[in-house]
C-alpha positions in Angstrom: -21.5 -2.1 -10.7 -20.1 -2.8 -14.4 -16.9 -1.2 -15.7 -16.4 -2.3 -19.2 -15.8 -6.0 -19.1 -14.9 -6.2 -15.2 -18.0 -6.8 -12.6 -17.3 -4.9 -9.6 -18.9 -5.6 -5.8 -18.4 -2.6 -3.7 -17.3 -3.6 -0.1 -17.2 -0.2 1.9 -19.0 2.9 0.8 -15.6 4.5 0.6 -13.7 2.1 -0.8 -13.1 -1.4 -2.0 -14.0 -3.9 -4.0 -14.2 -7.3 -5.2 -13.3 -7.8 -8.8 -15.0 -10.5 -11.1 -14.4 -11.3 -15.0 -11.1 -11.4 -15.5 -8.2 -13.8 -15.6 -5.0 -11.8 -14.2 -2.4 -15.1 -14.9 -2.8 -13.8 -18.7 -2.1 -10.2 -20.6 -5.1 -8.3 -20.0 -6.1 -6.8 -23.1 -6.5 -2.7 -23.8 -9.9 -3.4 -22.6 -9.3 -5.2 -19.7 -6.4 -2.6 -19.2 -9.0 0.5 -19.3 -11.2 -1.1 -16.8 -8.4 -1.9 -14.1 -7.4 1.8 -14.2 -11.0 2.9 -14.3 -12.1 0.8 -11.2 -8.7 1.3 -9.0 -9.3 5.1 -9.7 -13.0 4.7 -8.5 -12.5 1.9 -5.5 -8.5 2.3 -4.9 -8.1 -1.0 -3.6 -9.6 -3.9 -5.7 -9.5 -8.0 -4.7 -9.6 -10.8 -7.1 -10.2 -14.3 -6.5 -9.2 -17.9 -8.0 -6.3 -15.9 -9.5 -2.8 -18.0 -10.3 0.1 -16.0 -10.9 3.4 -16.9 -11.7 7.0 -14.3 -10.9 6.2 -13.1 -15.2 2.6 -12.5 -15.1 2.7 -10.8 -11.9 5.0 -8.3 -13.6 3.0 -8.1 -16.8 0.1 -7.1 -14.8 2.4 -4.2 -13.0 3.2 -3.2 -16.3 -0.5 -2.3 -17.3 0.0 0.4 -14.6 3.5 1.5 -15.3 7.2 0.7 -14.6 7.7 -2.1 -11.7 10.1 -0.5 -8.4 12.7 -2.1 -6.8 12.1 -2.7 -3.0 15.3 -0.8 -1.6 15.5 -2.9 1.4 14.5 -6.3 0.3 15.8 -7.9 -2.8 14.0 -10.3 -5.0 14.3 -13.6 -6.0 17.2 -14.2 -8.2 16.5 -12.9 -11.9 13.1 -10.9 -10.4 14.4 -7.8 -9.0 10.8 -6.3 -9.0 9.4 -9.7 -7.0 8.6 -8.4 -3.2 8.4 -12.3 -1.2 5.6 -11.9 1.2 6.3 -15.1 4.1 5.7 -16.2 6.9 5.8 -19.4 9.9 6.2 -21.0 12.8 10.0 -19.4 12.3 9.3 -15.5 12.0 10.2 -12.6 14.1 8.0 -10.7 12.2 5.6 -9.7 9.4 5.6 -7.3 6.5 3.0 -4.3 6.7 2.8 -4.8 10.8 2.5 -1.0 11.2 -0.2 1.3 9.3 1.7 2.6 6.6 1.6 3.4 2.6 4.8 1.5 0.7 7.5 2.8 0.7 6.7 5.8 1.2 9.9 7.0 1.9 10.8 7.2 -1.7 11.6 10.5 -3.5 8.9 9.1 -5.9 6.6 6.8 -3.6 5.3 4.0 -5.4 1.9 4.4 -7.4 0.1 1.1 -6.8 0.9 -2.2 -5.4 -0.2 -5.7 -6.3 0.1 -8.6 -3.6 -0.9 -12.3 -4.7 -0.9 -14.8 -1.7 -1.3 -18.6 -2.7 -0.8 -20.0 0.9 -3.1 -18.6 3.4 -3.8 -19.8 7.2 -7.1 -21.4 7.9 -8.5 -18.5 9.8 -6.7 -14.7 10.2 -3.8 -12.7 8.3 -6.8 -10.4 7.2 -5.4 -7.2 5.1 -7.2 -3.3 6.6 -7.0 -0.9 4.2 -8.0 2.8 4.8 -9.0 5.8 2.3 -6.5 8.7 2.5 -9.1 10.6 0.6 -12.2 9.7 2.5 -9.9 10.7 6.1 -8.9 14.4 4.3 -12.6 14.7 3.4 -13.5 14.4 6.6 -11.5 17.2 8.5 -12.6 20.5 9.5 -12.2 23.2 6.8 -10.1 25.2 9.3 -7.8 21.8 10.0 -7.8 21.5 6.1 -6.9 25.0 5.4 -3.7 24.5 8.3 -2.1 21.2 7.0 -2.1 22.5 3.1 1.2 23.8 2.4 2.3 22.0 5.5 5.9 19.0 4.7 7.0 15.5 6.3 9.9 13.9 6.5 9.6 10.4 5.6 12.5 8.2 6.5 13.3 4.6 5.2 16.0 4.0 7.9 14.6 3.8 10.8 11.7 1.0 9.8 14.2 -0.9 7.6 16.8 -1.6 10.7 14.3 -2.4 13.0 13.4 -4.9 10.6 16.6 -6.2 9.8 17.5 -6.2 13.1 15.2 -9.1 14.4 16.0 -11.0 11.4 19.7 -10.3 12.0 20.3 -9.0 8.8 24.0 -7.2 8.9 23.2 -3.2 8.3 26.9 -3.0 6.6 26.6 -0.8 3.9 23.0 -0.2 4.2 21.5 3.1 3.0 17.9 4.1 3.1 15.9 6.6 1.1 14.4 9.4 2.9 12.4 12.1 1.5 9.8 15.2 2.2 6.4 14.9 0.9 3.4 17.5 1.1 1.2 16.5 4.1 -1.7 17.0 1.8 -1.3 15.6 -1.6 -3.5 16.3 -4.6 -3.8 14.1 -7.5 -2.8 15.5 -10.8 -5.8 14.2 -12.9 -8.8 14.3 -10.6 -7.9 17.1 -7.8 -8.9 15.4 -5.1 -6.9 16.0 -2.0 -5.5 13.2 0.2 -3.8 12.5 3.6 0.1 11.1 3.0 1.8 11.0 6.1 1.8 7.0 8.1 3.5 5.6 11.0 5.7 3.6 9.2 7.7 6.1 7.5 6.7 9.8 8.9 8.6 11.1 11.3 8.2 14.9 11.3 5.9 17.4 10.1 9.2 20.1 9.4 7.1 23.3 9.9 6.1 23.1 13.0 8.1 22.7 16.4 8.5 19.5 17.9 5.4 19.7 20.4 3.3 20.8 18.1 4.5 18.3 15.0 4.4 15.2 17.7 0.5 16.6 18.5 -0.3 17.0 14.6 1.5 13.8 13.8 0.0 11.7 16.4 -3.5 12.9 15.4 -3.2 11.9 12.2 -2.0 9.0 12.9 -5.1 7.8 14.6 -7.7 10.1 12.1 -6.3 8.5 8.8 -6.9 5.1 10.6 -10.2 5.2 11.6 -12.5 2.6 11.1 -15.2 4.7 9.2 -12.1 5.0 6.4 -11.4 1.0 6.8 -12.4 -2.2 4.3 -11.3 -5.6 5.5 -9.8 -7.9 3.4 -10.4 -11.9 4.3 -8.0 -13.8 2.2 -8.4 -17.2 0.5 -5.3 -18.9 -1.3 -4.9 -17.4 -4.8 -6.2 -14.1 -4.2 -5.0 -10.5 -5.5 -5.2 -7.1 -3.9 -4.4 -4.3 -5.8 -4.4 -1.1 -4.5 -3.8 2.5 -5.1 -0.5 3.4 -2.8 -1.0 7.4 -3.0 -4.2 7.3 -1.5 -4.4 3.8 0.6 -2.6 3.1 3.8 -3.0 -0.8 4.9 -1.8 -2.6 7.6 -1.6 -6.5 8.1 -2.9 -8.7 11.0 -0.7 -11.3 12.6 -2.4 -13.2 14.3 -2.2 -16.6 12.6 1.1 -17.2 14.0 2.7 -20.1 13.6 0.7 -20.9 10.6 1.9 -20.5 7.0 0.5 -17.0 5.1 3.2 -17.0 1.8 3.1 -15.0 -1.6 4.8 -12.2 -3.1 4.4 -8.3 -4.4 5.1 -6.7 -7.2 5.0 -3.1 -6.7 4.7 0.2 -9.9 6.8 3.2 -9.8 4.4 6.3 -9.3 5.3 10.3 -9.6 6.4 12.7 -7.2 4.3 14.4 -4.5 1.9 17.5 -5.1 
């Protein structure tokens, strides 16, 4: 498959795919720009190898997709605000991304894509899953997708974040979280195509329905919107980018390369409420 100037290898018939023919360490040009949004609309997560970015044009490359979002829980390195640092050793008490979940979705505006570049990667493991929101919706019933349209979550920051900062002992003084209710079903504003957005990181009620019934929902989807049949694996090597689209792609990150080394950071773009 050829888009434009970029060569693109498919990896899952739903989604995924290796990107070849560009360099991302430099300003892509309109062209390049065109075919980035083109593919990530068509494969929602892309991977890139033999990449070398730096803090600036890891936030240049954000910038083709829009304005860069602060983590609200994490800060960046000193000067780069927008930089997510992605680490970890022999000394962690845990991972980022452990949990299924899309970032940040706790957000009144959940993020719109995000980009991780790892340059440090263990010999073998700390593979990336990444599941189609779109390709799980598809495949409900049309009497399950006619119940769960018009249907609201509460997604909540808090409860994640302190668990978090808790094993890191990070004090919580002062520490507020966003929260926010999102559609269950969410339809993109350009294409129409409806999508799953509820994830065990950050959902923790559906709001119209009591609580046996919204833990029932919820756990289904849970384990529906994770399925295997919606799933691309991701095997790293150092210097390698994913990019992925956050409305429509959950992901969740293997650790099972502990203690080895698995280091890089995220920049993450602002996206647009909820439909």
């Amino acid at each position: 498959m050829t888009t434009q100037s970029l060569r693109l290898v498919p990896l899952s018939p739903h989604l995924g795919a290796e990107v070849e023919g560009i360099d991302l360490s430099g300003v892509p040009s309109n062209r390049e720009a065109a075919s980035l949004h083109a593919a990530l609309a068509d494969r929602q997560v892309l991977f890139f190898r033999d990449q070398r970015l730096s803090y600036d044009s890891a936030k240049a490359l954000g910038r083709v997709f829009g304005e860069l979002h602060i983590h609200p829980n994490t800060p960046g390195p000193e000067g780069y605000p927008e930089i997510l640092p992605i680490h970890a050793d022999a000394h962690s008490k845990r991972i980022a991304g452990e949990r299924w979940h899309s970032d940040v979705s706790c957000d009144p505006v959940p993020p719109l894509a995000s980009i991780l570049y790892l340059h440090t990667v263990p010999p073998v493991g700390g593979d990336t899953l990444f599941a189609s929101q779109t390709a799980a919706y598809d495949a409900l019933s049309p009497r399950l997708k006619a119940f769960l349209d018009g249907l609201t979550a509460l997604h909540d920051g808090g409860p994640s974040y302190r668990a978090s900062n808790a094993r890191q002992g990070i004090p919580e003084t002062g520490r507020v979280y966003p929260s926010a209710v999102h559609p269950v079903v969410r339809t993109d504003p350009a294409t129409g195509r409806k999508s799953l957005f509820v994830n065990r990181g950050f959902t923790i009620r559906i709001n119209d329905l009591p609580e046996d019934e919204n833990r029932a929902v919820l756990d289904f989807l849970f384990e529906h919107t994770t399925k295997p049949d919606f799933q691309v694996r991701f095997r790293w090597q150092a210097h390698s980018v994913a990019l992925w689209d956050n409305r429509v792609v959950q992901h969740l990150a293997i650790w099972d390369y502990f203690p080895q080394v698995r280091s890089g950071f995220r920049v993450t773009i602002r996206g647009d409420r909820p439909v």
